[in-house]
TIRO-2110 file (N, C-alpha, C; in Angstrom, 1 decimal):
// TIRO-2110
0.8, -1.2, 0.0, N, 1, A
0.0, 0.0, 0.0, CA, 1, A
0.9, 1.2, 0.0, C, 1, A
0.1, 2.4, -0.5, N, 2, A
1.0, 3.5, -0.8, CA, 2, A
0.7, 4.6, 0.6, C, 2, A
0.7, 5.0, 1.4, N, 3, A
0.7, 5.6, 1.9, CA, 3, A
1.4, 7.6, 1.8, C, 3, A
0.4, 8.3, 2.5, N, 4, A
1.0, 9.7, 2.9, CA, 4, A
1.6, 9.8, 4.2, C, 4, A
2.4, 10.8, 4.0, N, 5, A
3.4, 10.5, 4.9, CA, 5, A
3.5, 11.0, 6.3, C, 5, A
1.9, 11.1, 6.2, N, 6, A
1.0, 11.0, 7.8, CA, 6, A
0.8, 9.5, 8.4, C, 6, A
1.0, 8.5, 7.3, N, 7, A
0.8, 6.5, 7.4, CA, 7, A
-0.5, 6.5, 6.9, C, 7, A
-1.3, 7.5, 6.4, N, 8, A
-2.8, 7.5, 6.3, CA, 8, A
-2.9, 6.6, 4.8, C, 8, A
-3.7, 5.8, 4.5, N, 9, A
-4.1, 5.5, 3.2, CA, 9, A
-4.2, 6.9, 1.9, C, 9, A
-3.7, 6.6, 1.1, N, 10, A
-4.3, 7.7, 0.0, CA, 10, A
-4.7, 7.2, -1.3, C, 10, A
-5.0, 7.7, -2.3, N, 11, A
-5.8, 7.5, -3.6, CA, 11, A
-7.0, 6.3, -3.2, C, 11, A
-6.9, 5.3, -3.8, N, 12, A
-7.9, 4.2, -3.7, CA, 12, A
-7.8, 3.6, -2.9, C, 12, A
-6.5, 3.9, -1.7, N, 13, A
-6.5, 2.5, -0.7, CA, 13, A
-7.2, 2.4, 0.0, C, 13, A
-8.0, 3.6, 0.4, N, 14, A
-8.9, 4.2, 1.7, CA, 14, A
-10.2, 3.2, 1.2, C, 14, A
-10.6, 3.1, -0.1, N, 15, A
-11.8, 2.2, -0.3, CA, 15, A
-11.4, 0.7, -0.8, C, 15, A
-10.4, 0.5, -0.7, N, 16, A
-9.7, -1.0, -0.8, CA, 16, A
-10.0, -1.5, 0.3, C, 16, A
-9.2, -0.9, 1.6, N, 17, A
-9.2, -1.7, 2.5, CA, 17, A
-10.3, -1.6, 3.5, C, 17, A
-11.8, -0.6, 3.0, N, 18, A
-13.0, -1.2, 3.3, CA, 18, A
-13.3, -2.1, 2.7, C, 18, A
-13.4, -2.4, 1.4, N, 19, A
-13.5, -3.4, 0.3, CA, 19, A
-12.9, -4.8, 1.3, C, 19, A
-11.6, -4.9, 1.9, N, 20, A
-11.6, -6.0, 2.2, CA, 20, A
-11.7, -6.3, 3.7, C, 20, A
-11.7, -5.3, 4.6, N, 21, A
-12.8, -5.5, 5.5, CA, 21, A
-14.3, -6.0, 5.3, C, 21, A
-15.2, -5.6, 4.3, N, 22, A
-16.5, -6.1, 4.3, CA, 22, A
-16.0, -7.3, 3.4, C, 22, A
-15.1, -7.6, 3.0, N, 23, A
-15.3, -8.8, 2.5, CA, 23, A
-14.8, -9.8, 3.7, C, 23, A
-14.2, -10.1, 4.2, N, 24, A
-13.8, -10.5, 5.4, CA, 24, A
-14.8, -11.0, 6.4, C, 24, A
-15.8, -9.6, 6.6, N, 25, A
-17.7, -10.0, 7.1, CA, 25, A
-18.4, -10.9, 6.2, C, 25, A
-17.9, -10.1, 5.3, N, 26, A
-18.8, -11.5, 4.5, CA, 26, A
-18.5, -13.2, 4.3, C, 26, A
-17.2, -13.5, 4.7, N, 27, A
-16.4, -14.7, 4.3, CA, 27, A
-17.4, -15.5, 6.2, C, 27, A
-17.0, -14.5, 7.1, N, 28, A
-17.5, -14.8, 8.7, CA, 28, A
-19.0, -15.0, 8.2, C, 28, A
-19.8, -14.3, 7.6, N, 29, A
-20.8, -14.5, 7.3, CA, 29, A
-21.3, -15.8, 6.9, C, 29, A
-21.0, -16.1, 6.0, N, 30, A
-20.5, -17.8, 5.2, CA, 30, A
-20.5, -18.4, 5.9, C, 30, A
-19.2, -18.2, 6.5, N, 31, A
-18.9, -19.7, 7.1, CA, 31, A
-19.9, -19.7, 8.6, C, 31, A
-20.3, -18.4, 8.9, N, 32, A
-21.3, -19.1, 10.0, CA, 32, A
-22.8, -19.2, 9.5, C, 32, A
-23.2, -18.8, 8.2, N, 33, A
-24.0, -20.0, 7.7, CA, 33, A
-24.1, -20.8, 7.4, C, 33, A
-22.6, -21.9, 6.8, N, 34, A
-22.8, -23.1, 6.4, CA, 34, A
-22.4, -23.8, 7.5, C, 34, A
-22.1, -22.8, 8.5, N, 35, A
-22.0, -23.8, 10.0, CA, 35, A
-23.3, -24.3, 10.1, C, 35, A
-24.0, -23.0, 10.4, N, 36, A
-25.7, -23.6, 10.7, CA, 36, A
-26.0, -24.3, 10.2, C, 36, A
-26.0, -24.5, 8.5, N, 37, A
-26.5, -25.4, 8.3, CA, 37, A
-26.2, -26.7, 8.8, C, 37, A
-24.8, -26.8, 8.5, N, 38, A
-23.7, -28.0, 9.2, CA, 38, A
-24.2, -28.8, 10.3, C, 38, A
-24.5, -27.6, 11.1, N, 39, A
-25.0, -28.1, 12.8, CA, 39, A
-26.1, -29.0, 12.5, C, 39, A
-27.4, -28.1, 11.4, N, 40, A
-28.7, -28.4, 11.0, CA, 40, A
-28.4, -30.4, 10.7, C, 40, A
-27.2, -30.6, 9.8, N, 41, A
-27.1, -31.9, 9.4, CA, 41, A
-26.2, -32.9, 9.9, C, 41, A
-26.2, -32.5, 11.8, N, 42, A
-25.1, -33.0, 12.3, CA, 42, A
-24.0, -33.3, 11.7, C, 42, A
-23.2, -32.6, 10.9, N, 43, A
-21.9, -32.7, 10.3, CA, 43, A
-21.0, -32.0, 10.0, C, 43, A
-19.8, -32.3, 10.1, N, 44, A
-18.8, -30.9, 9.7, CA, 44, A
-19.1, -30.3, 8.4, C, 44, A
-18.8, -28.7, 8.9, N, 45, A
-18.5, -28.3, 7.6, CA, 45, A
-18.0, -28.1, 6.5, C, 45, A
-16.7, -28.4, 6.6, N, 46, A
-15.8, -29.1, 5.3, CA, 46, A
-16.5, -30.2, 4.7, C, 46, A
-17.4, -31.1, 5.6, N, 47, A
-17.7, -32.6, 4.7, CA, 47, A
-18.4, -32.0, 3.9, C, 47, A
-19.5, -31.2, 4.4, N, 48, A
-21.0, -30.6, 3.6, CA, 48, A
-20.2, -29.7, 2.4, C, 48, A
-18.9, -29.4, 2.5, N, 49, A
-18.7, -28.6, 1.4, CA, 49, A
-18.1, -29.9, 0.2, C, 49, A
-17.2, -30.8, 0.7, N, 50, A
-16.9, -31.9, -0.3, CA, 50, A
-18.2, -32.2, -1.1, C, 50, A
-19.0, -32.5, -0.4, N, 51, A
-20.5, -33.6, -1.1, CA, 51, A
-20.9, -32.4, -2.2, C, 51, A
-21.2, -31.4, -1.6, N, 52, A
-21.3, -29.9, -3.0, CA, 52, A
-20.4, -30.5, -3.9, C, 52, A
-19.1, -30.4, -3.8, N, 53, A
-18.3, -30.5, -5.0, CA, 53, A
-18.8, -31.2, -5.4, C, 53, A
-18.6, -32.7, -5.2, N, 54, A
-18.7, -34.0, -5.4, CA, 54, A
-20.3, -34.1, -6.3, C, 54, A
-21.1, -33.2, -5.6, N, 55, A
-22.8, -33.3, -6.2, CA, 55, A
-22.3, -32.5, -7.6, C, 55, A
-21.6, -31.3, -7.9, N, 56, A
-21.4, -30.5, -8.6, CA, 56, A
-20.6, -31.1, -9.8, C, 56, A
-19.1, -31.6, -9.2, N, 57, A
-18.5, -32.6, -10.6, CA, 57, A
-18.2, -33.7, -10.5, C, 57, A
-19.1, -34.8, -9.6, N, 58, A
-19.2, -35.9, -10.6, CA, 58, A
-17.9, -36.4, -9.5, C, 58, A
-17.3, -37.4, -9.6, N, 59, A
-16.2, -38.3, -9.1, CA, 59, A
-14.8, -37.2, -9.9, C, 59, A
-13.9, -37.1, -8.7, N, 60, A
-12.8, -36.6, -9.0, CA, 60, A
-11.7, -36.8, -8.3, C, 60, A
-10.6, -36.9, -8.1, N, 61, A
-9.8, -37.2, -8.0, CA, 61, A
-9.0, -36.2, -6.4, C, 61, A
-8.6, -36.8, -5.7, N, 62, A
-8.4, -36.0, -4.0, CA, 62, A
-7.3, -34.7, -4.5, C, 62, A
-6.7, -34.5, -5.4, N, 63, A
-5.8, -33.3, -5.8, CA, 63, A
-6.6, -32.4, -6.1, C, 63, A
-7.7, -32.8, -7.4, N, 64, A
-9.2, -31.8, -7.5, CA, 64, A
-9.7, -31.2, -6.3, C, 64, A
-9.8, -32.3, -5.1, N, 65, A
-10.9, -31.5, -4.4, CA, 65, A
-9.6, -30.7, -3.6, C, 65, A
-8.5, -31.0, -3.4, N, 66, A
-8.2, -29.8, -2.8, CA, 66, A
-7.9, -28.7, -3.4, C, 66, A
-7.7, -28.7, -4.5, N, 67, A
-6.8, -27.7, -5.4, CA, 67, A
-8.7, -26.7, -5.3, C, 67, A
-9.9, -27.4, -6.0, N, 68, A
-11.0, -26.9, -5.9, CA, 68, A
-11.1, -26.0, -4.4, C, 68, A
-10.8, -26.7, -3.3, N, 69, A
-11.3, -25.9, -2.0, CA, 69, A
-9.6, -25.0, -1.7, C, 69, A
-8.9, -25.1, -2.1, N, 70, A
-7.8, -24.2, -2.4, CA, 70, A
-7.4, -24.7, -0.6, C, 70, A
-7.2, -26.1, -0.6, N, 71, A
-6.6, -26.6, 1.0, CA, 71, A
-5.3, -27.4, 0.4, C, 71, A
-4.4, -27.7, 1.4, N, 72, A
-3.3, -28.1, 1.2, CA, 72, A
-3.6, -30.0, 0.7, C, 72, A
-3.2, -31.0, 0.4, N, 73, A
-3.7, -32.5, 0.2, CA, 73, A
-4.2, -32.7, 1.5, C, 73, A
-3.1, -32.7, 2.0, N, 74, A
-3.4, -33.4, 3.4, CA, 74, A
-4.8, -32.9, 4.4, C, 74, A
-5.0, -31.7, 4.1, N, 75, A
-6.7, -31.3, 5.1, CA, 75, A
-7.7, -32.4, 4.1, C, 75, A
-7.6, -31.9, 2.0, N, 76, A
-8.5, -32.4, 1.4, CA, 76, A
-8.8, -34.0, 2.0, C, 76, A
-7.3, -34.8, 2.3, N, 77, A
-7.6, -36.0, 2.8, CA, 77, A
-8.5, -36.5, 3.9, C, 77, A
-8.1, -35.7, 5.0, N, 78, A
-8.5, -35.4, 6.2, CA, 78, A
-10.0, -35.7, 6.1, C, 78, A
-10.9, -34.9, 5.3, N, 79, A
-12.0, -34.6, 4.8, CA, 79, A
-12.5, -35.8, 4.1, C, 79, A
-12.0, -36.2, 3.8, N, 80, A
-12.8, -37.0, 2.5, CA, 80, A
-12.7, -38.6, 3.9, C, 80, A
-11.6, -38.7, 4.5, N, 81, A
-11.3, -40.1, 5.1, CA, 81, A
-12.5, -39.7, 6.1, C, 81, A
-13.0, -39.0, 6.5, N, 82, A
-14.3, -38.6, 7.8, CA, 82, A
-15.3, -39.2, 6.5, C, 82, A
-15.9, -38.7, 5.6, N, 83, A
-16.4, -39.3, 4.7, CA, 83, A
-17.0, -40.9, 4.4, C, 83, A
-15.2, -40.8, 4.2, N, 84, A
-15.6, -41.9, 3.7, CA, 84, A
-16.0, -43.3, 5.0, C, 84, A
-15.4, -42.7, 5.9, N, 85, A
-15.4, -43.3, 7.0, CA, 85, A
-17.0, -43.7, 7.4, C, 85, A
-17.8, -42.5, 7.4, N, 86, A
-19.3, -42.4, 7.2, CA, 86, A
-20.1, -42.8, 6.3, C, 86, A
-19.2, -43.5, 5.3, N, 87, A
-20.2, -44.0, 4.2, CA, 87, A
-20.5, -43.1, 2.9, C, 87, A
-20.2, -41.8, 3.1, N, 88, A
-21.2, -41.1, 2.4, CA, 88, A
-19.9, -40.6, 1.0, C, 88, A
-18.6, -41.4, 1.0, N, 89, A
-18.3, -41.2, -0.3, CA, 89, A
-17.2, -42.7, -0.2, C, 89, A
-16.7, -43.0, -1.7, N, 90, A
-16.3, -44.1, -1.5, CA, 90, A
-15.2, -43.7, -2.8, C, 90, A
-13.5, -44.3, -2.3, N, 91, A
-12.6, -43.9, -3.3, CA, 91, A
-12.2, -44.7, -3.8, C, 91, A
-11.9, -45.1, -5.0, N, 92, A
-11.6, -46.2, -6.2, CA, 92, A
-10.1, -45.5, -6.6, C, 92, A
-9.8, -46.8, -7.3, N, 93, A
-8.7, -46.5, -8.0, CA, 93, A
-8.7, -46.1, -9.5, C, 93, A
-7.9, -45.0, -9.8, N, 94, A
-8.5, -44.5, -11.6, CA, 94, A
-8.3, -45.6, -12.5, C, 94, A
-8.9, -46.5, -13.2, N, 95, A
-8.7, -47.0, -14.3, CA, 95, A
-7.3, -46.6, -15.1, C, 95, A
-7.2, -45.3, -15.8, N, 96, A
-6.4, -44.9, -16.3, CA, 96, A
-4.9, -44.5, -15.7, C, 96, A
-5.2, -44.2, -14.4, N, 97, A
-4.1, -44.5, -14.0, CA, 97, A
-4.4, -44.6, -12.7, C, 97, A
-3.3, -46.1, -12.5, N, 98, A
-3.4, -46.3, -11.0, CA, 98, A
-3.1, -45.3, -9.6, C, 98, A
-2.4, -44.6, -10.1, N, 99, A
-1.9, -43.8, -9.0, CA, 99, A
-2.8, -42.8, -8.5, C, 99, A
-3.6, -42.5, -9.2, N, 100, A
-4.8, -41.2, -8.5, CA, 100, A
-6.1, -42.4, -8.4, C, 100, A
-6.3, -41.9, -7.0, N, 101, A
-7.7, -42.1, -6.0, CA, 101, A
-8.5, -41.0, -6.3, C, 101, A
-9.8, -41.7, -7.1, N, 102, A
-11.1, -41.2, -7.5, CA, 102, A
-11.8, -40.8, -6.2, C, 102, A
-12.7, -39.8, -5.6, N, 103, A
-13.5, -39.9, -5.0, CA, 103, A
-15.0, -39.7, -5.7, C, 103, A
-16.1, -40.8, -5.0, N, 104, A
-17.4, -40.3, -5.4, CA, 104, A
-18.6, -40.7, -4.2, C, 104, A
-19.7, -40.2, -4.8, N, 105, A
-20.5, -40.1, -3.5, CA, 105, A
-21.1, -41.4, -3.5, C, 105, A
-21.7, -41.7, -2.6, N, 106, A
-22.2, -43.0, -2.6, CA, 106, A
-24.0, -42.1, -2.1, C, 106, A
-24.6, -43.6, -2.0, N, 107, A
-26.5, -43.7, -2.1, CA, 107, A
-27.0, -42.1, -0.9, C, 107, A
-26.2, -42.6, 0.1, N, 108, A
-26.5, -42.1, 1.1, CA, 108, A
-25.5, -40.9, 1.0, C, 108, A
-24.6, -40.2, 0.4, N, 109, A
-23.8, -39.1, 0.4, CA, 109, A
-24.5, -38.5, -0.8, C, 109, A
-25.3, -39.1, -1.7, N, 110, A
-25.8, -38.0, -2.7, CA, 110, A
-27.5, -37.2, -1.6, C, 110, A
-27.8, -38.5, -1.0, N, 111, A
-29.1, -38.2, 0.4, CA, 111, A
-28.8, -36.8, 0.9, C, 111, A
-27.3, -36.8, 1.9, N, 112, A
-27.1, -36.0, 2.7, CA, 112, A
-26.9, -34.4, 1.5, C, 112, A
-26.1, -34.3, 0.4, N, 113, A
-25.7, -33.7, -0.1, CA, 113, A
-27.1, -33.1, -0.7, C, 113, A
-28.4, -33.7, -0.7, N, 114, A
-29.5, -33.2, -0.8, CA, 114, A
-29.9, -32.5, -0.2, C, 114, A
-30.0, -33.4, 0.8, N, 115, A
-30.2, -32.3, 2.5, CA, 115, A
-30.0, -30.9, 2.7, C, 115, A
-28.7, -31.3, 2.4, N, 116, A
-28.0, -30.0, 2.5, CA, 116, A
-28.1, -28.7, 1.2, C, 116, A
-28.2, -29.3, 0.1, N, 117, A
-29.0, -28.2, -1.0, CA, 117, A
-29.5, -27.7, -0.8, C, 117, A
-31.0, -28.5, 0.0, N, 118, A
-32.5, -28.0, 0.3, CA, 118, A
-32.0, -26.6, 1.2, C, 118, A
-31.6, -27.1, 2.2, N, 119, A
-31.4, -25.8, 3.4, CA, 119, A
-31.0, -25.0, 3.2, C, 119, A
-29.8, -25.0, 1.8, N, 120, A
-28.6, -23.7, 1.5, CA, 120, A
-29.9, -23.4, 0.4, C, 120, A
-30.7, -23.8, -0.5, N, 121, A
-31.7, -23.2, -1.1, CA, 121, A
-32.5, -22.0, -0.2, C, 121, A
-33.4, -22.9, 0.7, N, 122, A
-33.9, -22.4, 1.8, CA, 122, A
-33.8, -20.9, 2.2, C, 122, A
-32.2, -21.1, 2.3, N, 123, A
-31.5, -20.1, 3.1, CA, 123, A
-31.2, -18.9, 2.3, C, 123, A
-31.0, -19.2, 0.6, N, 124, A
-30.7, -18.2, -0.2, CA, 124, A
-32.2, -17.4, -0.5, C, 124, A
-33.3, -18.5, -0.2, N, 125, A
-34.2, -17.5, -0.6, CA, 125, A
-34.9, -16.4, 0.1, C, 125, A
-34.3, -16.9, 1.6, N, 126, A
-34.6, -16.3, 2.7, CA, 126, A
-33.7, -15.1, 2.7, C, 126, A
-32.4, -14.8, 2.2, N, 127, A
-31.9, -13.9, 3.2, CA, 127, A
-31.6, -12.7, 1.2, C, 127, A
-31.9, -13.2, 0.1, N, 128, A
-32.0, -12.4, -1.0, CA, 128, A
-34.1, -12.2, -1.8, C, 128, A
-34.6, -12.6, -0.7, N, 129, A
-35.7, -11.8, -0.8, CA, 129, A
-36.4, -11.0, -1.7, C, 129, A
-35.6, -9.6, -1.0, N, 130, A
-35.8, -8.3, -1.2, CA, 130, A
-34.9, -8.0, -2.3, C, 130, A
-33.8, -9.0, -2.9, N, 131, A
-32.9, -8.5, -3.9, CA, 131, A
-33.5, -8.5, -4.8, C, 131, A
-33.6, -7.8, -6.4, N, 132, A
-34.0, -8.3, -7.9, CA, 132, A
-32.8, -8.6, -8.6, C, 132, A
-33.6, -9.7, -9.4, N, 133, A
-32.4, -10.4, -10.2, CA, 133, A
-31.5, -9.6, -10.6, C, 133, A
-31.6, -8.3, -10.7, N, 134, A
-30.6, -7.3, -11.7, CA, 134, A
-29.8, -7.1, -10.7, C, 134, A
-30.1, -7.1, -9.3, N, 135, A
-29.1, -6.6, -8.0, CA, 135, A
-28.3, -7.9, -7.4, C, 135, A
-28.9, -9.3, -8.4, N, 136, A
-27.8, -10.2, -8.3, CA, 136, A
-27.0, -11.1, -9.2, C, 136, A
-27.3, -10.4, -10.3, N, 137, A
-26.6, -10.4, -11.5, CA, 137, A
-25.5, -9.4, -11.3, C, 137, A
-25.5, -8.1, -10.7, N, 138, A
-24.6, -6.9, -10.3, CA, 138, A
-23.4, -7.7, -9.3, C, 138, A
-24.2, -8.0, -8.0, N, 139, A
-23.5, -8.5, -7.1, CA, 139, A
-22.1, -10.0, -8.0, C, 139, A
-23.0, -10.8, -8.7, N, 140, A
-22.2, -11.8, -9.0, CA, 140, A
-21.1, -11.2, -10.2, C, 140, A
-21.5, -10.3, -10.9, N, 141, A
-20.9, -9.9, -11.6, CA, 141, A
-19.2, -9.2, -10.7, C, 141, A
-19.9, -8.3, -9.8, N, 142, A
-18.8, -7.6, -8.8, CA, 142, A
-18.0, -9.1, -8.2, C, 142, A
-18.5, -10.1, -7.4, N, 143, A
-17.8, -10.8, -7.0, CA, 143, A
-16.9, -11.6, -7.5, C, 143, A
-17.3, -11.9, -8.8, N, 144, A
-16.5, -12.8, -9.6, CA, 144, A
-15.5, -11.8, -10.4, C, 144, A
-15.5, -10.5, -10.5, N, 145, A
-14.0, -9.7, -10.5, CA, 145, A
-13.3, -9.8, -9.3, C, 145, A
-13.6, -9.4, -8.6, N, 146, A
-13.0, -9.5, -6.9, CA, 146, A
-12.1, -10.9, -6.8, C, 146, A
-12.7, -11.5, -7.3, N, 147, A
-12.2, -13.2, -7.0, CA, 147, A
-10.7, -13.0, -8.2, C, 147, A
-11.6, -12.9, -9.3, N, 148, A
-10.5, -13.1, -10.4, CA, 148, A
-8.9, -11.5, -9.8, C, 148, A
-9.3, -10.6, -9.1, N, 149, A
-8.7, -9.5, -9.2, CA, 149, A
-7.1, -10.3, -8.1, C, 149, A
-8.0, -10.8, -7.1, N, 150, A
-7.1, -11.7, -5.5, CA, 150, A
-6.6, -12.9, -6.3, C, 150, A
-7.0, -13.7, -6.8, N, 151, A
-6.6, -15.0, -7.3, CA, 151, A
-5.6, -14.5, -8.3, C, 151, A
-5.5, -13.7, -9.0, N, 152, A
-4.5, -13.3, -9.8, CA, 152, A
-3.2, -12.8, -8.9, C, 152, A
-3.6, -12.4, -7.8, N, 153, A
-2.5, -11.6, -6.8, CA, 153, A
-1.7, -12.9, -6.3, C, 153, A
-2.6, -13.6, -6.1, N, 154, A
-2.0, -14.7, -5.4, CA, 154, A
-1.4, -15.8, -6.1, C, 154, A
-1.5, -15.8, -7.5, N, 155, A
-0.8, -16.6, -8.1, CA, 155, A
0.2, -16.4, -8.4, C, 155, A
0.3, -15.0, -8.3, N, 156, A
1.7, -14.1, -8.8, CA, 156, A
2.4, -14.3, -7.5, C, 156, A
1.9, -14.6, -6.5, N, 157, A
2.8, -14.5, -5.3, CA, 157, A
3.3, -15.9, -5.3, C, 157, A
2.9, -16.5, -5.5, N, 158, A
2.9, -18.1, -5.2, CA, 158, A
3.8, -18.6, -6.3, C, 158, A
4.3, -18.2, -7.5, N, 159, A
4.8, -18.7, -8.8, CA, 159, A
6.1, -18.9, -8.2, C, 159, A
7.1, -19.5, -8.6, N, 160, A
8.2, -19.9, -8.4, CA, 160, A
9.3, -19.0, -8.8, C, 160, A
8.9, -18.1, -9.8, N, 161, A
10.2, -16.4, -9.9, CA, 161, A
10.1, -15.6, -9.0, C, 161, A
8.7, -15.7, -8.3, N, 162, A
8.3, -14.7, -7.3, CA, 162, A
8.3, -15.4, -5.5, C, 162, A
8.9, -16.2, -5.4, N, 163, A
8.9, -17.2, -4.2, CA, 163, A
10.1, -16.8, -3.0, C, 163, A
11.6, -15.9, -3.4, N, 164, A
12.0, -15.4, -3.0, CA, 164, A
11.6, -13.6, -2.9, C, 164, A
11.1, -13.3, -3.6, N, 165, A
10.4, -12.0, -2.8, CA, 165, A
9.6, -12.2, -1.7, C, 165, A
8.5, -12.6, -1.6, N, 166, A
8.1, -13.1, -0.5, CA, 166, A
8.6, -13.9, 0.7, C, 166, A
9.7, -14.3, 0.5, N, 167, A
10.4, -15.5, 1.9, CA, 167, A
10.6, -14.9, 2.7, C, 167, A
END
């Protein structure tokens, strides 16, 4: 950030870093809705977010789901072994190649991952109401810059020319 030479924010940072304070509310927001829901389906919240994926693309492979939830392997593991452990997904070996473990949902994980739709349905219709489609076509439109604007920051930070700047 650029700063005057009072330390005060100047030009656009002053609305940046409201920008990522309310985003920040909003992420706390999230996650303590999909808590509730979570609570709602006696189950962790990471699991209820797997079965989403899993409902969304189909059997995929445990590097997808982490790289997808942007977690290190070993949490994505974590997650899926509670899972699977529960029945509610089951991992195979890839046909094509043996070394990658498929994950997919099983009878009773596509059930719960229903469950769990319904409520996050439920819940979207409950709390955007009052919005019109044009004020959430605006919002998704704003969000999905926002995403693409940080994901690009962070790739740049994360690339391998850029790995000693950051150390």
């Amino acid at each position: 950030m650029t700063s005057t030479p009072s330390g005060t924010p100047s030009g656009t940072e002053a609305p940046a870093v409201a920008l990522i304070s309310a985003l920040q509310s909003l992420s706390r927001a999230q996650r303590e809705a999909a808590a509730r829901i979570a609570h709602e389906l006696d189950w962790p919240r990471s699991g209820v977010t797997v079965l989403h994926l899993l409902t969304k693309c189909g059997p995929v492979s445990l590097t997808d789901i982490a790289a997808h939830l942007r977690v290190d392997l070993s949490v994505a593991s974590r997650q899926v072994s509670t899972l699977a452990d529960a029945g509610y997904v089951v991992r195979t070996v890839d046909a094509d190649d043996r070394r990658v473990r498929t994950v997919e949902l099983t009878d009773a994980g596509r059930d719960l991952a229903a469950e769990a739709s319904e409520q996050y349905t439920n819940m979207i219709d409950r709390a955007f109401a009052a919005w019109t489609p044009a004020d959430l076509d605006e919002a998704t439109r704003m969000l999905d810059r926002l995403i693409d604007a940080i994901s690009a920051d962070t790739a740049h930070r994360r690339s391998p020319q850029n790995q000693q700047e950051f150390a």
